[in-house]
C-alpha positions as CSV (number, residue, x, y, z in Angstrom):
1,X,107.2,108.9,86.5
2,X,106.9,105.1,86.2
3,X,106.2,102.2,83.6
4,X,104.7,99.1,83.7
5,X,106.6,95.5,82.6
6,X,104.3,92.9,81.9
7,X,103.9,90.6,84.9
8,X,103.6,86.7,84.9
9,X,101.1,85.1,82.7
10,X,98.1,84.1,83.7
11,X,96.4,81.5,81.3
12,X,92.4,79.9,80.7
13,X,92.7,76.1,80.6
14,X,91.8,76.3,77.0
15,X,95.3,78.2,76.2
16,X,97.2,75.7,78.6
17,X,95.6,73.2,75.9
18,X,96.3,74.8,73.1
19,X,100.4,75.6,74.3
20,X,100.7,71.9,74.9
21,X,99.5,71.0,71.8
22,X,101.3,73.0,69.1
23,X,104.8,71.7,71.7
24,X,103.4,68.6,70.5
25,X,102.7,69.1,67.3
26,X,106.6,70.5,67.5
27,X,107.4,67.3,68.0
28,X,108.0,66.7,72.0
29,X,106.2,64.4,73.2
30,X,102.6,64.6,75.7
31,X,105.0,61.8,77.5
32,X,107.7,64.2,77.7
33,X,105.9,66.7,78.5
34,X,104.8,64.6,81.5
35,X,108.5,63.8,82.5
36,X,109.0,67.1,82.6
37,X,106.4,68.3,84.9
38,X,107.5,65.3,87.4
39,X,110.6,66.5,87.3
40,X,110.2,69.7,88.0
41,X,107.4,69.1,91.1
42,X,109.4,66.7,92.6
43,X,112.2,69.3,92.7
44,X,110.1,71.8,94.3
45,X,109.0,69.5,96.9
46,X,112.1,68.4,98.0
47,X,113.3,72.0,98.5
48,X,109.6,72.4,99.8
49,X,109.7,69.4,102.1
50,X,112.7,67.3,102.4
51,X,112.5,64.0,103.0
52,X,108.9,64.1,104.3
53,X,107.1,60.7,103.5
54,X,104.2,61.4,101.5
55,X,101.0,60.3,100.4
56,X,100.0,60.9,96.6
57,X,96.5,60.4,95.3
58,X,96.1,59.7,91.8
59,X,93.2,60.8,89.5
60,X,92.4,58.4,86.5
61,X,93.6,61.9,84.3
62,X,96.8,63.7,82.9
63,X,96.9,65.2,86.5
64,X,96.9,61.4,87.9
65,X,99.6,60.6,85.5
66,X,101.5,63.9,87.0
67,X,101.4,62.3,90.5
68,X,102.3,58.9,89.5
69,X,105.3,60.8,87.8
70,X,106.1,62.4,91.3
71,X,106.1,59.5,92.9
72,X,108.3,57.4,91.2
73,X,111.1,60.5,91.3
74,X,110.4,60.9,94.9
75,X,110.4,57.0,96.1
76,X,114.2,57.2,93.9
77,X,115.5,59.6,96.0
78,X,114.6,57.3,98.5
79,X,111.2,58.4,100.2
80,X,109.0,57.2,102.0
81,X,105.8,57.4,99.1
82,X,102.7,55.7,99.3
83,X,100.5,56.2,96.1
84,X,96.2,55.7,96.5
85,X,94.1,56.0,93.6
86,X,90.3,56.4,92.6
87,X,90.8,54.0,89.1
88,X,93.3,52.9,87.1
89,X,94.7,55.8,85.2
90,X,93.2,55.8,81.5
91,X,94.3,57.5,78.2
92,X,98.1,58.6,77.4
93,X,100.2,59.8,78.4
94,X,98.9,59.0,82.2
95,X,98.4,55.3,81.6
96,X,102.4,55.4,80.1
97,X,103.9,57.2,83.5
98,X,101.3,54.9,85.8
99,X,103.0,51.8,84.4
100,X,106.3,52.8,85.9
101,X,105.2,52.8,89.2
102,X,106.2,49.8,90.9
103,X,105.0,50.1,94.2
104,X,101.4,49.1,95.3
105,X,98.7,51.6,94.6
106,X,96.1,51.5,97.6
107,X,92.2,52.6,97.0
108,X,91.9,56.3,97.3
109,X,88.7,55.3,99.6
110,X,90.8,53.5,102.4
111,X,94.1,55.5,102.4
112,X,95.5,56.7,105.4
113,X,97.2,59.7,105.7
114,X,100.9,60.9,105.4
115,X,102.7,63.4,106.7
116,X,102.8,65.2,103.4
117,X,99.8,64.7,100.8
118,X,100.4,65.3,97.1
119,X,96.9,66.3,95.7
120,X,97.2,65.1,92.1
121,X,93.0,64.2,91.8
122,X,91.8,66.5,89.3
123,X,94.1,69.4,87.4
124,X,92.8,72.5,85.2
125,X,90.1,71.0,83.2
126,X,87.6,70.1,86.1
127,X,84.6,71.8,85.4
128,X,82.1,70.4,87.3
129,X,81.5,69.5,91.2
130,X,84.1,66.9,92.7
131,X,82.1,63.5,93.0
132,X,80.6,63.2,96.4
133,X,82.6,60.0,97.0
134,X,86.4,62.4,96.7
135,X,84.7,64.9,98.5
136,X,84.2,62.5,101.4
137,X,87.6,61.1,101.0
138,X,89.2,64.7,101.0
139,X,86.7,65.6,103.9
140,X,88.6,62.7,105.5
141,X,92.1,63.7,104.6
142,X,91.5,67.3,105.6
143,X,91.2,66.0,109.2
144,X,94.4,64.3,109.5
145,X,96.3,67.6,109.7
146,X,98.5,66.8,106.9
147,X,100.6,69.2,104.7
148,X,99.4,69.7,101.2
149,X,101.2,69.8,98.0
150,X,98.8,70.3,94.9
151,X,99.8,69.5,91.6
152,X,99.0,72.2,88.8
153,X,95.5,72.9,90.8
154,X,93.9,72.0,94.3
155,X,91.5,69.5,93.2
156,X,88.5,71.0,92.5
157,X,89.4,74.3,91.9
158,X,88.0,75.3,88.4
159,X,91.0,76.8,87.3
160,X,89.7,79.7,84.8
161,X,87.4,81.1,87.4
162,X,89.1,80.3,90.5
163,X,85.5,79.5,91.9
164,X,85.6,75.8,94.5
165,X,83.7,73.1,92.9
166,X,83.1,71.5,96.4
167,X,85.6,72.3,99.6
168,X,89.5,71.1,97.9
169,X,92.3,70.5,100.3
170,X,94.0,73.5,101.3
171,X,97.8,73.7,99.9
172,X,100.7,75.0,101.7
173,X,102.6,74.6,98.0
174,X,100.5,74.7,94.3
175,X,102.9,73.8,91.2
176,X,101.5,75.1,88.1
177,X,102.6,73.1,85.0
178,X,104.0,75.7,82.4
179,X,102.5,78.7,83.5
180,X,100.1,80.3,86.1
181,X,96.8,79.9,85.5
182,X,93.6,82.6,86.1
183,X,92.5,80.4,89.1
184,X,95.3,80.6,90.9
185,X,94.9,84.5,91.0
186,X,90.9,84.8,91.3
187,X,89.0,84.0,94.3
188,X,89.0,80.6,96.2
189,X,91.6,79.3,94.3
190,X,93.4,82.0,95.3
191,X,92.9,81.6,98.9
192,X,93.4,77.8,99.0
193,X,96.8,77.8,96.5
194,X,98.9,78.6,98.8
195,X,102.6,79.5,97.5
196,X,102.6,79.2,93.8
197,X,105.4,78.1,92.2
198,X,106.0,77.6,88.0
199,X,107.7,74.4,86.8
200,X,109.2,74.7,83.2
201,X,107.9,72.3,81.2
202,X,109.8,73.6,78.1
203,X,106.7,74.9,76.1
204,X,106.0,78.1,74.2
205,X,103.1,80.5,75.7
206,X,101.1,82.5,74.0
207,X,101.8,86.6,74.0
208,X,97.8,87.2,74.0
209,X,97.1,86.4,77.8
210,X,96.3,88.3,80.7
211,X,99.2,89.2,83.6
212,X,99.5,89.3,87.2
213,X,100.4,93.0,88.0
214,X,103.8,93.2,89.0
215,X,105.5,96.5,90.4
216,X,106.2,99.2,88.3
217,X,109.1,101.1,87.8
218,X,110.1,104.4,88.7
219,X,112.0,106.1,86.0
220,X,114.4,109.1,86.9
221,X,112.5,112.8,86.5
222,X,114.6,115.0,84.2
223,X,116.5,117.9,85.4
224,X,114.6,120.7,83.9
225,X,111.5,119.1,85.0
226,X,108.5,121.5,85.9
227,X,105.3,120.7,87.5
228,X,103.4,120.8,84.6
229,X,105.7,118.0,83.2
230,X,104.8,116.0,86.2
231,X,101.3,116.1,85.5
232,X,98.1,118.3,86.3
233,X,95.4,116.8,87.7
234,X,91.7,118.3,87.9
235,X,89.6,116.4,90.9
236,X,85.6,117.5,90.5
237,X,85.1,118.0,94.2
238,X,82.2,116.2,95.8
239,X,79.1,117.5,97.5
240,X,79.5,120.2,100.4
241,X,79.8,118.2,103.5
242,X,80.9,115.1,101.7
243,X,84.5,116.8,100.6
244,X,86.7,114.6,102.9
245,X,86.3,111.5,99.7
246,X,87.4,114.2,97.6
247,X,90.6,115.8,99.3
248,X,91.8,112.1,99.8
249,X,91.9,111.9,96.0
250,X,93.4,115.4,95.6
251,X,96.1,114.2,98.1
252,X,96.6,111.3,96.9
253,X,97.1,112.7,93.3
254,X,100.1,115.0,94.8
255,X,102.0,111.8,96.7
256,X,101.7,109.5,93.6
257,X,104.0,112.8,91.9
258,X,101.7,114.6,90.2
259,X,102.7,117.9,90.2
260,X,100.0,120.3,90.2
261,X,96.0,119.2,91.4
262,X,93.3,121.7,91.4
263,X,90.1,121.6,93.4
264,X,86.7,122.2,91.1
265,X,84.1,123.4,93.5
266,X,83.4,125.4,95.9
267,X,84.7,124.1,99.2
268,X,86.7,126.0,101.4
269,X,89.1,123.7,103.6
270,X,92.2,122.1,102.0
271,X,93.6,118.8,102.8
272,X,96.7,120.1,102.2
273,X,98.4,124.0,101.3
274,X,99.7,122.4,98.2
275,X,96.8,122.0,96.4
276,X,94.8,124.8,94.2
277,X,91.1,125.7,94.1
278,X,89.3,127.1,91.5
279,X,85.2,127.5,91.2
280,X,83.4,125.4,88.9
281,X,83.7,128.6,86.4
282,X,86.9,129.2,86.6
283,X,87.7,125.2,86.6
284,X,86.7,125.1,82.7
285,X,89.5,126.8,81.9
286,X,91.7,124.5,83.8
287,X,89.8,121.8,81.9
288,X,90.6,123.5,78.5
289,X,94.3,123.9,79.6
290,X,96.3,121.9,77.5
291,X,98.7,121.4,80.0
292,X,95.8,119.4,82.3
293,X,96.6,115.6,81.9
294,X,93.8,113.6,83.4
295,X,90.4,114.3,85.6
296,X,88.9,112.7,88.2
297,X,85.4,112.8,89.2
298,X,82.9,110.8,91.4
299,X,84.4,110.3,95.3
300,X,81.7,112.8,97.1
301,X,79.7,113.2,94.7
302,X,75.8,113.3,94.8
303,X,73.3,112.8,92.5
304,X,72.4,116.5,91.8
305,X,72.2,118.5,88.2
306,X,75.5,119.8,89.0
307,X,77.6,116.8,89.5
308,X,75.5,115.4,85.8
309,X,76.5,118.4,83.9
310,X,80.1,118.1,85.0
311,X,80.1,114.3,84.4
312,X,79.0,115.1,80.8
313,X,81.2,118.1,80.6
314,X,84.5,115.7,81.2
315,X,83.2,112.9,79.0
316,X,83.2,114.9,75.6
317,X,86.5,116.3,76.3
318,X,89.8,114.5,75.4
319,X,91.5,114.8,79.0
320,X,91.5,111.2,80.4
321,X,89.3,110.9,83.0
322,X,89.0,108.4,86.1
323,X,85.3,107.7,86.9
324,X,84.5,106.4,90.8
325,X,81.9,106.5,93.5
326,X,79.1,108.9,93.2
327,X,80.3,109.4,89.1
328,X,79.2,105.8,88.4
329,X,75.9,106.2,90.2
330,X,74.3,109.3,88.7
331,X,70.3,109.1,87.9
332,X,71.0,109.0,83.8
333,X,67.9,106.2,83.8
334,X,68.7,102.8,83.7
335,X,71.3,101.5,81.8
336,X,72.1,105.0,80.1
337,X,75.5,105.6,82.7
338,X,76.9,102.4,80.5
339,X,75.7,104.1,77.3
340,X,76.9,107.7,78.4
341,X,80.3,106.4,79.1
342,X,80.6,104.2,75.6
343,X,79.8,107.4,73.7
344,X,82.5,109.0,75.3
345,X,85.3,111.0,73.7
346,X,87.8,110.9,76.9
347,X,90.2,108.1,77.5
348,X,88.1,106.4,80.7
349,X,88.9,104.0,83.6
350,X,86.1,103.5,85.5
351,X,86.9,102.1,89.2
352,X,83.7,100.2,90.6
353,X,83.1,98.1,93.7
354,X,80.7,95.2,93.0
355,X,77.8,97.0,94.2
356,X,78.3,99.7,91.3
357,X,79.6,97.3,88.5
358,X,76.3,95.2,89.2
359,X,73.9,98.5,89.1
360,X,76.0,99.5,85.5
361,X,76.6,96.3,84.0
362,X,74.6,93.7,85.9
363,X,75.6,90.6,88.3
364,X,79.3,90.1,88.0
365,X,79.1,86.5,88.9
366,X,81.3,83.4,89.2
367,X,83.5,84.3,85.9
368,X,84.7,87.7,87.2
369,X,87.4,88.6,84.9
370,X,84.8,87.4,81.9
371,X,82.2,90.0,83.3
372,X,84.8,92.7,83.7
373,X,86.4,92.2,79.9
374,X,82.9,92.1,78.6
375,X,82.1,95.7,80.7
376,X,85.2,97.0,78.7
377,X,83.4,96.3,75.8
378,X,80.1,97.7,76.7
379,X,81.9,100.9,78.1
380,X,84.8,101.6,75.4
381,X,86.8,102.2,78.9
382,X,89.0,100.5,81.0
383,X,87.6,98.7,84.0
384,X,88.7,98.3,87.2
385,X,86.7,96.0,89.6
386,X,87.5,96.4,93.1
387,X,87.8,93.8,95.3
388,X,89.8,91.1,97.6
389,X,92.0,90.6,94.0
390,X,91.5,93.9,91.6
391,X,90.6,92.8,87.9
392,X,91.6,95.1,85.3
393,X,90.1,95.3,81.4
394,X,90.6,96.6,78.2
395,X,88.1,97.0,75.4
396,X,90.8,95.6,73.5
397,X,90.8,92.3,75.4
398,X,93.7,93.0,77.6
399,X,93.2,91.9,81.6
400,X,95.6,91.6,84.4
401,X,94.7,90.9,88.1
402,X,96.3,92.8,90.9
403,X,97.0,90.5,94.0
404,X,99.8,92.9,95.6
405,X,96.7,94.1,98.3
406,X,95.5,93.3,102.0
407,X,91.8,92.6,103.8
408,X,93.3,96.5,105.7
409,X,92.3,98.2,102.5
410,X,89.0,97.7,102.9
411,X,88.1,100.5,104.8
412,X,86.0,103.6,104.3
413,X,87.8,106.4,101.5
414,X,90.3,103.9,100.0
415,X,88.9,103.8,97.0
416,X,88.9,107.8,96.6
417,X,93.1,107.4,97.3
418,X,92.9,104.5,94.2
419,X,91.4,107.5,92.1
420,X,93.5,109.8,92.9
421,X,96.9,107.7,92.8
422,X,95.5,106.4,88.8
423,X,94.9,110.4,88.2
424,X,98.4,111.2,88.8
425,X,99.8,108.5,86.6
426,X,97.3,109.1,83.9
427,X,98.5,112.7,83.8
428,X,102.3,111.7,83.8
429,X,101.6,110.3,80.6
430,X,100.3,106.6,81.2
431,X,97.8,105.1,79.1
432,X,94.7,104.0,80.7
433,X,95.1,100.3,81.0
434,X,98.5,100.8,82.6
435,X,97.5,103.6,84.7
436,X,94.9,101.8,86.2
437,X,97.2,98.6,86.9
438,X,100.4,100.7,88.2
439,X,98.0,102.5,90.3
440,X,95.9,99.2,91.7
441,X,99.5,97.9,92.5
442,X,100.9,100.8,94.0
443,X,97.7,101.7,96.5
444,X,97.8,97.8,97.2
445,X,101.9,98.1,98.7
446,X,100.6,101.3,100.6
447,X,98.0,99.4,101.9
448,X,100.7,96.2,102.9
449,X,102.9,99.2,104.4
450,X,100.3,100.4,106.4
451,X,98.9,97.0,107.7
452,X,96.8,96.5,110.7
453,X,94.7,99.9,112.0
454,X,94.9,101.5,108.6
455,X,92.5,104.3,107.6
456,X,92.2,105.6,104.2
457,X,93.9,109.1,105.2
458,X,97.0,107.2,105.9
459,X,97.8,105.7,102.7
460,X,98.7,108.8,100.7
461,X,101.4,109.6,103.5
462,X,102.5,105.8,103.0
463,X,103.4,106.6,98.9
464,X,106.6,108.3,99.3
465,X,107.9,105.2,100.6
466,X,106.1,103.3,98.2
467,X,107.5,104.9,95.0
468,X,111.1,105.4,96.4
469,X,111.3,101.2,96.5
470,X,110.5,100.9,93.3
């Protein structure tokens, strides 16, 4: 049995904005504010970077103002810092912290580099393509070797999307101001971030953001627990000759603790002794058991009128279900599958790779986590998009974003374990949205454990180990 703590928040740039301003209308200070990002970035690069002599380039923004900050706290401690700038820094509080900067500021177009380069050009509210004249001075930079340190954002990251508005520096090091933000969890800002550290800048955040998944926790099984108690699980087996996707779920359903899982169909080989199988007859009355706790249908599955009647079957019940694969893909006419499942009476998570959300809900496109919350919506489910980072959503607005995963899981049948691993927890009792992020967190570690050479049949052998760490 496990539960989920919330994980770190991750913020849009617009509730960044909106935390700094009711601190301010608190009464502290944008300046202070300022001083207190500084403070805390020139911390973390010392213990990042001792005594390195650096290079910071300034912006004309807030984000300039931060570097100018770091600058003068690092030349005090007695650095080597050079600062290069693309303009006077304009508007408060940047132009306040510029002002104590004594030293000479050189153009940004001319500077040479430094051993260590503090990126400070643009922060979290670029939202459009770096000018071609940074680019070609980053371009430049990029070159020299240098290690980066970038302040809130790498500049030109868009930091709600995570999508590269040009190619940005590489950082070895990102401090985020406040709070993590989405881009440092979604795509290239994810890759180019590097370590991500959060500097307190003493402001309140909002409760109504989305969280990194962090790992659950593994609470302590009664003594008069039965297998019932631990959760039955009912996993629609997949087309004859196709029932490898499916016993991968089945197993994987038994090692994340669920304590009974019954076949529907009529296969004969079992991945494991362990396991029951009923035929789809005698499988209703498994479905009509009170005691079953979730479903899961789709890995294996074909397109025929069997697979549709038990798709419809499962979806006007109340058991929660877990929708993959062939389930997502069934020949309903177009656009009906997102229909069928938004008319649903079942509790849903629905687990698509792009390729399916695209068919179901259309192109997913640059704002990822915006297409997946507004899929929630249009589905009534949760949904989980699968991918280098997994992006969870609620049709009540929650989202988190799994990054606990590795480039190894992307191999053939890993999916079917991720259905079978969010089975179990639904039927131990876990609401869907926190199923589906316990279970996107958990297959992710197996997937770490299992590292280079991994197929999908090893990872439910690698949860034991995963859930006793917890």
């Amino acid at each position: 049995m496990l539960s989920l703590s919330p994980g770190a928040p991750l913020l849009t740039p617009a509730q960044m904005r909106a935390a700094e301003a009711a601190a301010i209308a608190g009464g502290t200070s944008a300046l202070r504010l300022m001083e207190r990002a500084a403070a805390g970035a020139a911390l973390a690069i010392d213990h990042f970077a001792p005594g390195r002599p650096a290079l910071v380039l300034c912006g004309p923004g807030n984000n300039g103002g931060d570097g100018y900050g770091v600058a003068v706290m690092l030349a005090a401690s007695g650095r080597n810092v050079r600062v290069a700038a693309s303009g006077p820094a304009r508007g408060e509080p940047a132009a306040a912290m510029a002002a104590r900067w004594q030293g000479a500021v050189e153009p940004l177009a001319t500077a040479q580099a430094a051993p260590l380069i503090i990126d400070a050009l643009y922060g979290t509210g670029l939202d459009r393509a770096l000018p071609e004249a940074d680019q070609m001075i980053l371009d430049r930079l990029r070159s020299s070797g240098a290690t980066v340190v970038a302040l809130d954002v790498p500049s030109g990251i868009d930091s709600r999307t995570g999508v590269a508005l040009g190619a940005p520096l590489e950082a070895s090091l990102t401090i985020a101001f406040g709070a993590l933000k989405l881009g440092h969890a979604l795509g290239a800002g994810r890759q180019l971030s590097g370590r991500v550290v959060v500097a307190d800048i003493g402001i309140g955040l909002p409760e109504d953001v989305g969280r990194l998944v962090g790992a659950p926790k593994r609470l302590p099984l009664p003594a008069d627990t039965h297998k019932f108690r631990r959760g039955s699980v009912l996993v629609v087996e997949g087309t004859p000759g196709r029932g490898g996707a499916t016993g991968l779920t089945a197993l994987a359903a038994l090692r994340a603790g669920a304590g009974l899982v019954t076949l529907a169909g009529a296969g004969t080989d079992f991945p494991i002794q362990a396991m029951m199988r009923r035929s789809d007859a005698e499988a209703l009355a498994v479905l009509a058991d009170p005691r079953t706790g979730a479903v899961a249908i789709g890995p294996g599955l074909e397109d025929t009128q069997r697979s549709r009647d038990w798709l419809v079957r499962v979806l006007g019940g109340s058991v929660p279900v877990v929708v993959d694969a062939g389930a997502l893909d069934l020949g309903f006419g177009p656009g009906s599958a997102a229909a069928l499942f938004a008319e649903s009476r079942a509790p849903l998570v629905l687990t698509p790779h792009e390729g399916e959300f695209n068919r179901l809900f259309g192109a997913v496109g640059p704002d990822r986590l915006g297409a997946v919350q507004a899929a929630a919506v249009c589905a009534n489910a949760v949904v989980l998009l699968k991918g280098a980072e997994t992006i969870i959503a609620g049709p009540d607005g929650r989202t988190a974003v799994n990054t606990r995963a590795t480039p190894w899981l992307a191999t053939a049948g890993s999916g079917d374990v991720l259905t079978g691993i969010i089975a179990a927890l639904l039927a131990q009792g876990l609401a869907p949205f926190e199923a589906a992020c316990a279970g996107s967190w958990l297959h992710g570690d197996a997937g770490v454990r299992g590292g280079p050479g991994l197929v999908a049949d090893d990872l439910p052998s690698l949860l034991p180990a995963v859930l006793a760490a917890l």
